[in-house]
C-alpha positions in Angstrom: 28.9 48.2 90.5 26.2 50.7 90.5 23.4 50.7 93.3 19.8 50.3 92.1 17.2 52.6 92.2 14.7 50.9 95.6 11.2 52.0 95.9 10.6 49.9 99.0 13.7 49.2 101.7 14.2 46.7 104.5 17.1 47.8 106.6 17.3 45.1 108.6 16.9 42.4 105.7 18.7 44.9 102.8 16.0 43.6 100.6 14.7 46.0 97.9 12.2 46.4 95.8 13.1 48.4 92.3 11.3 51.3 91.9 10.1 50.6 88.7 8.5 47.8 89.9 7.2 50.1 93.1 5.7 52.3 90.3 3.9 49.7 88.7 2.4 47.8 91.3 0.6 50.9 92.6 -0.3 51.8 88.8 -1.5 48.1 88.4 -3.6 48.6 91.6 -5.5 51.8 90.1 -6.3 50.4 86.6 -7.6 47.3 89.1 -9.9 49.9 90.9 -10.9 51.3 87.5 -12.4 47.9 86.5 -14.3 47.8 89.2 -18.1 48.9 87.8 -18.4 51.3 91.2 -15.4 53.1 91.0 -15.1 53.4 87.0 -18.8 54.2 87.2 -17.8 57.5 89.8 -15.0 57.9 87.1 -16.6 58.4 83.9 -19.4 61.1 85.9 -16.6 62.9 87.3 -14.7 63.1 84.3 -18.0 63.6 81.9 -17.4 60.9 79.4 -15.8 57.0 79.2 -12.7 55.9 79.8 -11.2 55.3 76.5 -8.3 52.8 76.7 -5.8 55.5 76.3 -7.0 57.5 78.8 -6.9 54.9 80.6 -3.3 54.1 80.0 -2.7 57.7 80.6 -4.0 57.9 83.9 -2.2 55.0 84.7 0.6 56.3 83.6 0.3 58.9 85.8 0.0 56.7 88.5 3.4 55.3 87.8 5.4 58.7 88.1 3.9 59.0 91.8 7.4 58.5 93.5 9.7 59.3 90.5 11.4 62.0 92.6 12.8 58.6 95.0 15.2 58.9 91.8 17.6 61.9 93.6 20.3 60.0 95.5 19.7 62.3 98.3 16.6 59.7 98.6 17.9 56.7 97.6 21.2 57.4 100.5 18.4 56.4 103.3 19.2 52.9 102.0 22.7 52.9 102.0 25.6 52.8 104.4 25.6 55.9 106.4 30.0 56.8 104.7 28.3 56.6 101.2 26.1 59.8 101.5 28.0 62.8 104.3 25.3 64.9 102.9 21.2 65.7 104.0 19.2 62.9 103.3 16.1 63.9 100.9 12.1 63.4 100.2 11.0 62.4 97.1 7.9 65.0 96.8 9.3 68.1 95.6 12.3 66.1 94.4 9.4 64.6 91.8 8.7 68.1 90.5 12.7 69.2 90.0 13.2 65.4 88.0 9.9 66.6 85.6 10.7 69.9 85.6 14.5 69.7 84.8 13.3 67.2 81.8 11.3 69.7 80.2 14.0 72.0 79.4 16.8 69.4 78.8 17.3 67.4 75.9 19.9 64.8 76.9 18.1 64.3 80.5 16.4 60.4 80.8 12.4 61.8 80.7 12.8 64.4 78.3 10.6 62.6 74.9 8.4 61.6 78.4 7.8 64.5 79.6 7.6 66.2 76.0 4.6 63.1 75.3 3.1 64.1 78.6 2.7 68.0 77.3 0.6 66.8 74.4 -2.3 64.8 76.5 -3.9 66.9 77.1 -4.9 70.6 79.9 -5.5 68.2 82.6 -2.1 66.8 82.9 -0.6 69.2 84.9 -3.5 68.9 88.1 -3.3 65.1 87.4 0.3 65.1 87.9 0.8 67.4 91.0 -2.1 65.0 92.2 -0.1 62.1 91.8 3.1 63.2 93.4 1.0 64.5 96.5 -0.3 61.2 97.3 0.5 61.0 101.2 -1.9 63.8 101.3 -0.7 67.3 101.3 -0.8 69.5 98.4 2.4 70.7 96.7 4.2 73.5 98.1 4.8 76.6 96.1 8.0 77.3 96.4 10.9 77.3 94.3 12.3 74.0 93.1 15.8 73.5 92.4 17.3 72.9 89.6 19.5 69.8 87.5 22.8 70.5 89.1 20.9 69.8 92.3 21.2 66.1 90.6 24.7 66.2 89.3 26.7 67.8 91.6 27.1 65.1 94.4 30.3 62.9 92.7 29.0 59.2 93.4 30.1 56.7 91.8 28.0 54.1 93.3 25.1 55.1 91.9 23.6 56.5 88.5 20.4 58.5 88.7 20.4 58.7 85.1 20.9 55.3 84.4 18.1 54.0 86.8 15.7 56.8 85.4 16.4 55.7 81.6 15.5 52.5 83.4 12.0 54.1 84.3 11.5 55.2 81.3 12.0 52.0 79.3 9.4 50.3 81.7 6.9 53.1 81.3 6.9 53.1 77.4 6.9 49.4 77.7 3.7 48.7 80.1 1.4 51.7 79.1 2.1 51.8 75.3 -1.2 52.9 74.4 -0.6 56.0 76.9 2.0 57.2 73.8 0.0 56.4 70.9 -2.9 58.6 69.1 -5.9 58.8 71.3 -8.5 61.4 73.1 -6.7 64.0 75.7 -7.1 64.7 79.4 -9.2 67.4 79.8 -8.9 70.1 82.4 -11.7 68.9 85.5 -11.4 69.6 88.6 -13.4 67.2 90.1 -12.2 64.3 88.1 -8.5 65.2 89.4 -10.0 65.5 92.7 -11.1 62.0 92.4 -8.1 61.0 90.8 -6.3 62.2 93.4 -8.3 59.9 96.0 -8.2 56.8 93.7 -4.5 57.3 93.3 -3.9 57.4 97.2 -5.9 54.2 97.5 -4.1 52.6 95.0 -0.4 53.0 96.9 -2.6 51.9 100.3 -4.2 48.3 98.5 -0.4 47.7 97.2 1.2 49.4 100.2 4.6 47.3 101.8 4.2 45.0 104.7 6.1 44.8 107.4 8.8 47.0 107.9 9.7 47.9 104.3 10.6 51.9 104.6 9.3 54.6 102.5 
């Protein structure tokens, strides 16, 4: 039997709550904020036009890859029994970039017709993305990120990262579906990912955990 992929983890309780479904309460929480006349109105003036309903889904979609990097099992070992992972345990912030970076280049890896769709929204993608995955607040690091072996080379058999992030990508294709159809592109705007950026981070806080869910 192979171990989920949590997004939320009670240690005490060992109840979970699936990443994917992590992932879209905080993305569910952001298009919320966008109805909202006062913060769609601070929107569409930082980003210089309306919100079309794919960009939209888009941003939302965006949203939804925030913690995609809680995929590595490096991450997912804080949630197991301490003789299942010998090794380091892992963040999920760089680990976000190595998941969407070793897609790119990968054909048979979960995200690749994702991350190939992401490529075509639009020049603003990129800043929107590195926004999203720095949502407790720091910027990204430059550094160098490591590569897909970093992914494979552990020898579980308790859990599939691959599995769970084919899992992922089902949902995402499934709740933003107008995010992957024909529609107007994210421009590159500074501001607007700037306010992105703050919208996002108040998203995860409104649909936060209670209690003493971890991570």
């Amino acid at each position: 039997m192979k171990l989920p992929a949590w997004g939320k983890f009670d240690r005490e309780s060992c109840q979970y709550h699936h990443l994917a479904h992590h992932s879209m309460d905080v993305a569910a929480v952001f298009q919320g904020l966008l109805r909202l006349s006062v913060f769609r109105d601070r929107a569409e003036r930082a980003f210089q036009r309306s919100l079309s309903p794919s960009i939209s889904a888009r941003l939302g979609a965006l949203v939804f890859l925030h913690d995609i990097g809680k995929l590595h099992p490096g991450f997912q070992a804080k949630g197991w029994d301490e003789q299942l992972w010998p090794h380091p345990k892992r963040g999920h912030v760089q680990e976000s970039v190595s998941f969407v970076q070793c897609a790119l280049g990968t054909e048979d890896h979960p995200f690749f017709e994702i991350v190939q769709a992401l490529g075509k929204w639009g020049d603003g993608v990129e800043a929107l993305l590195q926004g999203s995955f720095s949502h407790h607040g720091r910027p990204l690091e430059n550094k160098l990120v490591a590569g897909l072996s970093d992914w494979d080379q552990w020898g579980i058999t308790h859990y599939d990262w691959r599995i769970e992030a084919e899992c992922m990508s089902s949902a995402l294709k499934v709740w933003f579906p107008k995010a992957f159809e024909d529609g107007e592109t994210l421009p590159e705007v500074p501001h607007f990912a700037h306010f992105f950026a703050g919208l996002r981070s108040r998203g995860m806080t409104f649909s936060g955990p209670r209690g003493k869910m971890m991570a």
